[in-house]
C-alpha positions in Angstrom: -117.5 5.1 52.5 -119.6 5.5 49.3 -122.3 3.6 49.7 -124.4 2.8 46.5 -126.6 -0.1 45.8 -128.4 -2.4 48.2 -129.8 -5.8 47.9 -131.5 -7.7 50.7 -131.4 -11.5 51.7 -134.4 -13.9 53.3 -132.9 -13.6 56.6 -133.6 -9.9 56.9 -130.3 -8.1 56.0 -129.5 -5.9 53.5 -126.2 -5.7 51.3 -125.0 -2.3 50.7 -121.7 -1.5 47.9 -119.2 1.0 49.4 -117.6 2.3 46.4 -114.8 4.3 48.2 -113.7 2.0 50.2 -114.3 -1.5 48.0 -116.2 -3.2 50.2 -119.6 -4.8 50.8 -121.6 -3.7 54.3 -123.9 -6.2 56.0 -126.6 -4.3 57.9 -129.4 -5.8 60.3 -133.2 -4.1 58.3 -134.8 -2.5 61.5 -131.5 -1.6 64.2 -129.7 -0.6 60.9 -126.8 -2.0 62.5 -123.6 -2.4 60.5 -122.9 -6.5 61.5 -120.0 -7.5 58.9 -117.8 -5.5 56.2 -115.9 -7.7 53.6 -113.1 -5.7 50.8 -113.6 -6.7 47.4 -111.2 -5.7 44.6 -112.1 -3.1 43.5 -114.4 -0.1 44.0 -118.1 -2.2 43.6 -120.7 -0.5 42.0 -123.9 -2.5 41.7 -125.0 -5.9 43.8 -126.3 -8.7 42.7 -127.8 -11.4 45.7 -130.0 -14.1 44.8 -133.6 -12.1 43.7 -131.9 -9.9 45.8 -134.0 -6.6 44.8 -137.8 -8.7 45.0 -140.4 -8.9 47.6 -139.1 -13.1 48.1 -135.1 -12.8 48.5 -133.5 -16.2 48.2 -130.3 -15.2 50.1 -127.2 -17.7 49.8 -125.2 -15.4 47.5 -124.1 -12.6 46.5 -122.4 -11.0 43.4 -120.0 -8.1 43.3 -119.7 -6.0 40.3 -116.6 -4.4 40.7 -115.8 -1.7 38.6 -111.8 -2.4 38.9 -109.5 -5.2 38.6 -106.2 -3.9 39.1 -104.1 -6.7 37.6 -105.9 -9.7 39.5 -106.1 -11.6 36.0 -102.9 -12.3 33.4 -102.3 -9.5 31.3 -103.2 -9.3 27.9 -103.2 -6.2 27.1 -104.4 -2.6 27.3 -107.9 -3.7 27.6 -109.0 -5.0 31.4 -112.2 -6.7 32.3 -113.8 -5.9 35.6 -113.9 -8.2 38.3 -116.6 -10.3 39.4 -116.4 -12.1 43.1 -118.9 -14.2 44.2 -119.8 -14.3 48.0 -121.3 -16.9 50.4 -123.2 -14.7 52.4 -125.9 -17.2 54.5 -123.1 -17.3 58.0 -122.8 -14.7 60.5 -119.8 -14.1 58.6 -119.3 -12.9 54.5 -116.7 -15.3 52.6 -115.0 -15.0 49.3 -115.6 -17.7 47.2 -114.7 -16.7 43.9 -113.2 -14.2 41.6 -114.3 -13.5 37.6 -113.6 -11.3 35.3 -116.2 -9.8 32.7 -116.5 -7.3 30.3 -116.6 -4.1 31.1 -119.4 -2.3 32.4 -121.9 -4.4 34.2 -125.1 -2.5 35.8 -128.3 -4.2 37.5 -126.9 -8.2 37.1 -129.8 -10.4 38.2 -129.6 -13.5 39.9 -132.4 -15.9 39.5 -133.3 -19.6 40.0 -133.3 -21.7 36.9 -136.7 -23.1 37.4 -138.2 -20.1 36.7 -136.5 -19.8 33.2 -138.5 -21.9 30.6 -136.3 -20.8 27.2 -137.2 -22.0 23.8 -134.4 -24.1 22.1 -135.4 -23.4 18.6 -137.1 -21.4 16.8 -140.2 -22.8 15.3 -140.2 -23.3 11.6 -144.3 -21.9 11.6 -143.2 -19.0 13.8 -140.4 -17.7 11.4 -142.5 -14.8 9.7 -139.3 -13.3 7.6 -140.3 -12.9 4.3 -136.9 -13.5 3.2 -137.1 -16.8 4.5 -136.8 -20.4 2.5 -137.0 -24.1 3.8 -135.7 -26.4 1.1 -132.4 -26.1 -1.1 -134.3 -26.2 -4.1 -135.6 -22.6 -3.2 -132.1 -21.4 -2.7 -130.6 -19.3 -5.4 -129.3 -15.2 -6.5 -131.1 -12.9 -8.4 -130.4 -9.8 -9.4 -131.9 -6.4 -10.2 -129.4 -3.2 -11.4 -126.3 -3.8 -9.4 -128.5 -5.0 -6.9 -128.2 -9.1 -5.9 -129.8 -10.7 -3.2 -129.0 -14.5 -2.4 -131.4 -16.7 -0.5 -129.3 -19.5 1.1 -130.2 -22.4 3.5 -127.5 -23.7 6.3 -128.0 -27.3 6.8 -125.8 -30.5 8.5 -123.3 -29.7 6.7 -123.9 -27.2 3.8 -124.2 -24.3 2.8 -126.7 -23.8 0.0 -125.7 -22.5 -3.1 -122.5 -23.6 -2.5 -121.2 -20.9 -4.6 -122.4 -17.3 -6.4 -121.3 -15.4 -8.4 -121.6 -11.0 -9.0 -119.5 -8.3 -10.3 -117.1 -6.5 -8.6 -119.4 -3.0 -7.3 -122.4 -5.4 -6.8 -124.6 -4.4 -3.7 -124.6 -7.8 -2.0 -127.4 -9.1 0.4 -127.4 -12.6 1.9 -130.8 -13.9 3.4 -129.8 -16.8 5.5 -131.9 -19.6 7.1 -130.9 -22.5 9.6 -133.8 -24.9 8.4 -132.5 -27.0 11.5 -135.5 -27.9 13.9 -132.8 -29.9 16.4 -131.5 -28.6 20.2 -127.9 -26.6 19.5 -127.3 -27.3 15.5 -126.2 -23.9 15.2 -124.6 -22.7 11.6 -122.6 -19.8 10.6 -121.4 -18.2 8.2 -117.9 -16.1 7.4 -116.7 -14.7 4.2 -113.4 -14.4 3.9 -111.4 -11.0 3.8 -114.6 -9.7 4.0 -114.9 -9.4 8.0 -118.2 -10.7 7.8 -119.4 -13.5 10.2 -122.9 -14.5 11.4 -123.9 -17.2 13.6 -127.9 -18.5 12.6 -129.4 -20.6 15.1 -131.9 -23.2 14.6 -134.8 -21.8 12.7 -133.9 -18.3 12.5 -133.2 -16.3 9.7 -130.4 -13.2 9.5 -129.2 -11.4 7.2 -125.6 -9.6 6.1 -125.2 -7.0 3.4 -122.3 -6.1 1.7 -120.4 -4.5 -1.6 -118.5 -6.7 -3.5 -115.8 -4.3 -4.1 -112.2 -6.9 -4.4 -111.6 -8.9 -7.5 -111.5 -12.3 -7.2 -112.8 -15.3 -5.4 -113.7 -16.0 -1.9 -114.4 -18.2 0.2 -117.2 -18.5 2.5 -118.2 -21.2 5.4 -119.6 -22.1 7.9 -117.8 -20.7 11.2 -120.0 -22.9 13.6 -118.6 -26.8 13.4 -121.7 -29.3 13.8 -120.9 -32.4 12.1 -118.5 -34.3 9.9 
């Protein structure tokens, strides 16, 4: 009952989400014969198989993207996650391997293989075209304009440069940040205190936070991302 999505496997059967009655129907392409039903918990919207929605299906697995989980995981709270369950699905028979839970809501998951990914793992120092970039500590520093300040700091193994500034309470703050790191997973951050600002820079890659400076005092900022000693 319900049916909604469909995703297809390399041995000519399709996958169809029964949202009324949480479950997943296995169906033969061609005698559209219903062959196997499995429950999952609970009411599945979208399906995700192995390049399950291409012209080359890979079969082997599916993914359930359940829109309920009813108390399956320890309570924490008001807030639930959806459940996730992972099915073998290359037997006669569907099996249950395994249950996750994920924020809430997911739509059009993909499952792919990992060859095909070829991700960078930096960002290359000649391909960082922010203006608002530096790449030495000697170019960090504040300057101001009006009430206007804009620092230009550099996160490196392990510092953050400058170390400290300094503006007047109603300054307009903005902080230009670069990870001048060229190295696989030296990621830095950055988190000012009572401030609920927090930033995470990865290698090469320059962000930037903006903020009024509108408490007295001092306050400490850091980096939230531990690399080294």
């Amino acid at each position: 009952l319900g049916p909604l999505h469909t995703q297809f496997d390399d041995q000519g059967y399709a996958y169809t989400s029964l949202f009324v009655e949480s479950a997943v129907a296995k169906w033969k392409l061609g005698t559209w014969e219903v062959i196997d039903k499995i429950p999952v918990a609970y009411n599945v919207g979208h399906l995700a198989a192995v390049e399950g929605d291409t012209a080359h299906p890979k079969g082997k697995y599916l993914v359930s993207l359940n829109k309920l989980s009813h108390g399956r995981h320890l309570n924490v709270g008001p807030s639930q996650p959806e459940s996730s369950q992972l099915i073998a699905i290359s037997g006669e028979k569907m099996r249950l391997l395994s249950d996750s839970f994920t924020e809430p809501e997911p739509h059009y998951a993909q499952i792919i293989r990992a060859s095909v990914l070829k991700p960078i793992e930096v960002y290359a120092k000649e391909e960082n075209k922010n203006p608002n970039a530096i790449w030495d500590v000697a170019s960090a520093g504040q300057t101001r304009q009006g009430n206007n300040v804009v620092v230009r700091m550099v996160a490196v193994r392990s510092t953050l440069t400058p170390t400290h500034f300094e503006v007047n309470q109603g300054d307009n703050v903005t902080v230009h940040l670069t990870n001048i790191e060229q190295a696989t997973d030296e990621l830095h951050g950055f988190g000012l205190v009572d401030y609920n600002l927090n930033i995470v820079v990865d290698p090469g890659e320059t962000k930037t936070i903006e903020f009024v400076a509108d408490k007295p005092g001092v306050y400490a900022y850091y980096c939230t991302d531990f690399c080294s000693a």
